[in-house]
C-alpha positions as semicolon CSV with decimal commas, in nm:
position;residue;x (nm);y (nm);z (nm)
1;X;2,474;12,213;11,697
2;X;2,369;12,565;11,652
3;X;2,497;12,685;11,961
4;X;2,876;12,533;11,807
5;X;2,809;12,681;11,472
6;X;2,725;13,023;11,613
7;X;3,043;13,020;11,799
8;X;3,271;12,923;11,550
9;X;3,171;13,171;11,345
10;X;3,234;13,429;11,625
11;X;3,576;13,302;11,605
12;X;3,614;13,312;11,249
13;X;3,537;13,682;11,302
14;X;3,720;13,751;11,620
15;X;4,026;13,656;11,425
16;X;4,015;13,878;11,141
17;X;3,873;14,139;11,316
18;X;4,227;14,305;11,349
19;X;4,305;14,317;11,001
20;X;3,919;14,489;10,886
21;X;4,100;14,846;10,936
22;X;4,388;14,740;10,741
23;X;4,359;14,950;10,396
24;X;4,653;14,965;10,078
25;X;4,743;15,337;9,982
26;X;4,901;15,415;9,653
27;X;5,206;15,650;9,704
28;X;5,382;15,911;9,430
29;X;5,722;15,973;9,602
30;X;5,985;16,193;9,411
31;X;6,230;15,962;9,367
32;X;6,492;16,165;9,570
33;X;6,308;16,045;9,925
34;X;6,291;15,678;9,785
35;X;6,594;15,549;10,019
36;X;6,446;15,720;10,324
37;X;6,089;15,606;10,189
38;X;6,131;15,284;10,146
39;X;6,289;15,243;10,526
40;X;5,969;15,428;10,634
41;X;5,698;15,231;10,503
42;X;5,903;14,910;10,658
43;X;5,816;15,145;10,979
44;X;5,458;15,227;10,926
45;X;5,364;14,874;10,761
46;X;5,488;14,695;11,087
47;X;5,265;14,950;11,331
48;X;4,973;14,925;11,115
49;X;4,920;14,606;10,929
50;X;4,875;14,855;10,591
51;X;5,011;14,804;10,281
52;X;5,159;15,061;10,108
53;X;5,270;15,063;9,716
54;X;5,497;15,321;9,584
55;X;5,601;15,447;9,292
56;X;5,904;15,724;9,242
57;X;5,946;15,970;8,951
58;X;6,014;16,276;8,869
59;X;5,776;16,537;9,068
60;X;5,648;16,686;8,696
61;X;5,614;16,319;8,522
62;X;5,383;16,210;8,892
63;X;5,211;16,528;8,860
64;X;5,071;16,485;8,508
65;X;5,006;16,134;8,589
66;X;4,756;16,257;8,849
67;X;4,614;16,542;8,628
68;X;4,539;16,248;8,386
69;X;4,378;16,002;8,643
70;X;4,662;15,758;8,774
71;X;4,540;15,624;9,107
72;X;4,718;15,752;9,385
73;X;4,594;15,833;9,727
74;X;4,899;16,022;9,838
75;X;5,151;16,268;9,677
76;X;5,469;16,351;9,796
77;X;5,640;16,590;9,578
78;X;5,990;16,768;9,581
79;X;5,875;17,082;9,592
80;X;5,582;17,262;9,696
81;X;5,434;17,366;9,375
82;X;5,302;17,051;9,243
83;X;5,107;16,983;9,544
84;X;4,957;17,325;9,531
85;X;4,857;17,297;9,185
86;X;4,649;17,009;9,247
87;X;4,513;17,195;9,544
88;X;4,378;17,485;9,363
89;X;4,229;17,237;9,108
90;X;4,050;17,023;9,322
91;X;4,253;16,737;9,277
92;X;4,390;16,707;9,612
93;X;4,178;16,796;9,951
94;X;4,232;17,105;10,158
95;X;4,411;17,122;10,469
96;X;4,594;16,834;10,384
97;X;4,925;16,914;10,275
98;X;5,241;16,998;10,466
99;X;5,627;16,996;10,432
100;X;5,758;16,647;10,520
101;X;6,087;16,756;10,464
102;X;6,374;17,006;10,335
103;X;6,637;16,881;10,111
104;X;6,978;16,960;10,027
105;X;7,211;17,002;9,716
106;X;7,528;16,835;9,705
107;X;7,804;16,839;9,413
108;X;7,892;16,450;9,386
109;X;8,173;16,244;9,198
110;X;8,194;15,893;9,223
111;X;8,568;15,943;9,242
112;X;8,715;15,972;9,591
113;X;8,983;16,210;9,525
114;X;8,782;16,411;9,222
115;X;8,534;16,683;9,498
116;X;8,757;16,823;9,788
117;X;8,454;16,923;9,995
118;X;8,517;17,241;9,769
119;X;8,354;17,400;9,452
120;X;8,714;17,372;9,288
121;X;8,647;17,090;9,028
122;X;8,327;17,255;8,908
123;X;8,508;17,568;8,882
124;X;8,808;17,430;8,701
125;X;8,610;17,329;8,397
126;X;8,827;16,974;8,354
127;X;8,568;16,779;8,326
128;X;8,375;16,572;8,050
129;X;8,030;16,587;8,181
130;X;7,827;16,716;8,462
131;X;7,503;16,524;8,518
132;X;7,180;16,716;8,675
133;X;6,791;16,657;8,674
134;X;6,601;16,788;8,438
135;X;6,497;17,187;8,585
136;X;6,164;17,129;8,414
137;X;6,091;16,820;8,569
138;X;6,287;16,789;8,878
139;X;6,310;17,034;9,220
140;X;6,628;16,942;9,271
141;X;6,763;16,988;8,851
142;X;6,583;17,342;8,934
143;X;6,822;17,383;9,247
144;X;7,131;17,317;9,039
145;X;7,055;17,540;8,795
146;X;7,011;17,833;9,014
147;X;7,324;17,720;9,155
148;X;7,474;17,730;8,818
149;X;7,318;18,075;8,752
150;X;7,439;18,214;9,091
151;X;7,817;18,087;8,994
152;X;7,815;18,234;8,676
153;X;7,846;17,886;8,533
154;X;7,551;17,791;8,308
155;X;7,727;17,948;7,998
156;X;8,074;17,788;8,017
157;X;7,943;17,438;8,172
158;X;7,621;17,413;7,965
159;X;7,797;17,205;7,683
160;X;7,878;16,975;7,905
161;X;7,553;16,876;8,071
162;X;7,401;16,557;8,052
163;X;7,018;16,555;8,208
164;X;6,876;16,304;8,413
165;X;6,476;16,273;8,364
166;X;6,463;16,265;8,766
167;X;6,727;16,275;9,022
168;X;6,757;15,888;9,044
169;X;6,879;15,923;8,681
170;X;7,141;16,197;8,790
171;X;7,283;16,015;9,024
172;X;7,295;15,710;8,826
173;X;7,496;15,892;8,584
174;X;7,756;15,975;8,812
175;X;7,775;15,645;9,043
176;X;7,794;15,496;8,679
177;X;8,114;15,731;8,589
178;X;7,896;15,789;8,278
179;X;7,926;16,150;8,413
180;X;8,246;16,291;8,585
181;X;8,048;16,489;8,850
182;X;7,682;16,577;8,929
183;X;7,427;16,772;9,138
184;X;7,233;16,485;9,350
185;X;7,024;16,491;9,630
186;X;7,236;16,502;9,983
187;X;7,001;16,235;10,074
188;X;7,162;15,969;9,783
189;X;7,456;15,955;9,876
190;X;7,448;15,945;10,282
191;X;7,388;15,747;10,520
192;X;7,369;15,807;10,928
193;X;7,465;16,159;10,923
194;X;7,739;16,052;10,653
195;X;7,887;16,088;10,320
196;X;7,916;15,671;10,245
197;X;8,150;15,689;9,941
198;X;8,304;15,911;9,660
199;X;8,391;16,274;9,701
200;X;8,139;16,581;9,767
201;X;8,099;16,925;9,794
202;X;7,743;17,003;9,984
203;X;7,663;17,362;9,839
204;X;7,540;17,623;10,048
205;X;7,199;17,687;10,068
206;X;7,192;18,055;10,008
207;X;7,305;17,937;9,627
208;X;6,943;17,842;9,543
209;X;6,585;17,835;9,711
210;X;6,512;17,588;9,999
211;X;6,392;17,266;9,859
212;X;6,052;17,217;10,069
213;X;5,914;16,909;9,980
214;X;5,514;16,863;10,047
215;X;5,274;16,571;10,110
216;X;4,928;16,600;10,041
217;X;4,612;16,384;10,062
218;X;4,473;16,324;9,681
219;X;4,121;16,318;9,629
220;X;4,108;15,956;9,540
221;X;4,267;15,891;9,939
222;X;4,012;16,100;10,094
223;X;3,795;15,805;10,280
224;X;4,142;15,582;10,285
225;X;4,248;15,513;10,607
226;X;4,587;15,418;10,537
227;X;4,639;15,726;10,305
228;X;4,526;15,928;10,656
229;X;4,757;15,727;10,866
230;X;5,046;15,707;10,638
231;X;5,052;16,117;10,616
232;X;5,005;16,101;11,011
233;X;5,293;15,875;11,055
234;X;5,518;16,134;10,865
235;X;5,464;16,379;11,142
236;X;5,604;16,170;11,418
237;X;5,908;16,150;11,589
238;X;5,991;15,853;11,470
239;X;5,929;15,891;11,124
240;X;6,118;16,292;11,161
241;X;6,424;16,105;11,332
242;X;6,480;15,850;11,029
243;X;6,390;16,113;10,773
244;X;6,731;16,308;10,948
245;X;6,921;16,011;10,870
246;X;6,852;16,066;10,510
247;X;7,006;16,410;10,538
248;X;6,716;16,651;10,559
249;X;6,592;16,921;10,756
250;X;6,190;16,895;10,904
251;X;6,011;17,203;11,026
C-alpha cells in the first residue's frame, strides 16, 4: 500500500513537473507596439507555457508608474530615454536593455482620397484638425513635432491640433474622423508589409530623429524567468520577422 502511494505521488509530480518553470511577467508596452505585441506574446506563450500580462500607455505615463512602484517586470518603451532613466536610477538592471525595434512616422487620414502618398494636404492648410501624441508624453508626438518644426509648420498648424495622451489616442482620433488627418505610428495602420485602409503619406526619416524603441529588464523581473525569456524571445528570428510585419526596422 505504500509502495502504490509512493508511486502515485511520483505521478502526481511527474505531471506537473512541466509547468514548475512556468512564471507570469508583467509587461509596460508603449501602446504603439500593442498590435505587433499582442501577436507576439500568442508566440512566446505557446513555446513556453508563460503567461504574460500587458498593459500599453504612453511611454511617460508607464515610466512614472514605475518610478512610483507599479509592478512590472519588463519595460518596453518608445524611445530610449525612459529606459535609461530607470537605468541610471537603479530601477532597472544593467546590461539588460536593447533596441527591440525602430519605428516609423506616417501622416494618416481615414479618408481614402484625403493623403496622396504626398505632404500636400498637410501643406495646404484645409483641414479642421490634425491629431498627434502628446510630445511630452509620447516618442512618436515628439517625432511629429520635429516634423512640424522641420516643415515650418508648427506656427500655422498649431491651432489646429488636437493631442492624443498616447499614440493609441491619435490614431483613434483620426480612424474616428474626429480629426481630419494625424501623425500615427506606421505600425497602426499596416498590415503584411501594407497600408490596410485610408490614405497616407509615410514621412521621411531625415524629418525627425530615429524612433529606437528599448526593452529593459526592471528590477522587480530580475529572478523572473519569464521576464528573462520574454526579452530573449524578442531577439529571435521569429519574433524580428513578425515585428517587420508591423512595419519596423530591427538592428
Amino acid at each position: 500500500m505504500r509502495t502504490l502511494s509512493l508511486w502515485s505521488a511520483f505521478l502526481v509530480l511527474f505531471s506537473i513537473a512541466p509547468w514548475a518553470q512556468a512564471d507570469q511577467v508583467h509587461v509596460a508596452v508603449a501602446s504603439n507596439f500593442s498590435g505587433a505585441m499582442k501577436s507576439l506574446v500568442e508566440q512566446f506563450e505557446y513555446q513556453t507555457e508563460h503567461d504574460v500580462v500587458l498593459s500599453f500607455g504612453s511611454s511617460g505615463k508607464m515610466l512614472a508608474q514605475i518610478q512610483n512602484g507599479a509592478p512590472y517586470d519588463v519595460f518596453l518603451s518608445a524611445d530610449q530615454a525612459k529606459p535609461m532613466a530607470l537605468e541610471a536610477s537603479g530601477e532597472a538592471l544593467q546590461d539588460t536593455r536593447f533596441t527591440y525595434a525602430i519605428g516609423a512616422l506616417a501622416l494618416w487620414s481615414s479618408d481614402s482620397d484625403l493623403i496622396d502618398q504626398s505632404p500636400a494636404a498637410l501643406l495646404s492648410g484645409q483641414f479642421n484638425k490634425l491629431a498627434l501624441a502628446n510630445p511630452k508624453l509620447a516618442p512618436y508626438g515628439y517625432a511629429a513635432s520635429e516634423v512640424l518644426n522641420a516643415m515650418g509648420l508648427t506656427e500655422s498648424t498649431q491651432a489646429h491640433w488636437v493631442m492624443g495622451e498616447n499614440i493609441s489616442q491619435t490614431y483613434q482620433f483620426v480612424a474616428s474622423g474626429n480629426a481630419d488627418l494625424g501623425f500615427v505610428a506606421l505600425s497602426q495602420i499596416m498590415s503584411n508589409g501594407a497600408v490596410t485602409n485610408g490614405s497616407s503619406w509615410l514621412v521621411p526619416k531625415s524629418l525627425y530623429h530615429p524612433i529606437r524603441q528599448d526593452a529593459v529588464l526592471l528590477k522587480r523581473g530580475q529572478d523572473n524567468l519569464a521576464a528573462k525569456d520574454l526579452l530573449a524571445f524578442l531577439k529571435s528570428p521569429a519574433a524580428i520577422e513578425t515585428i517587420h510585419r508591423f512595419g519596423y526596422e530591427t538592428e
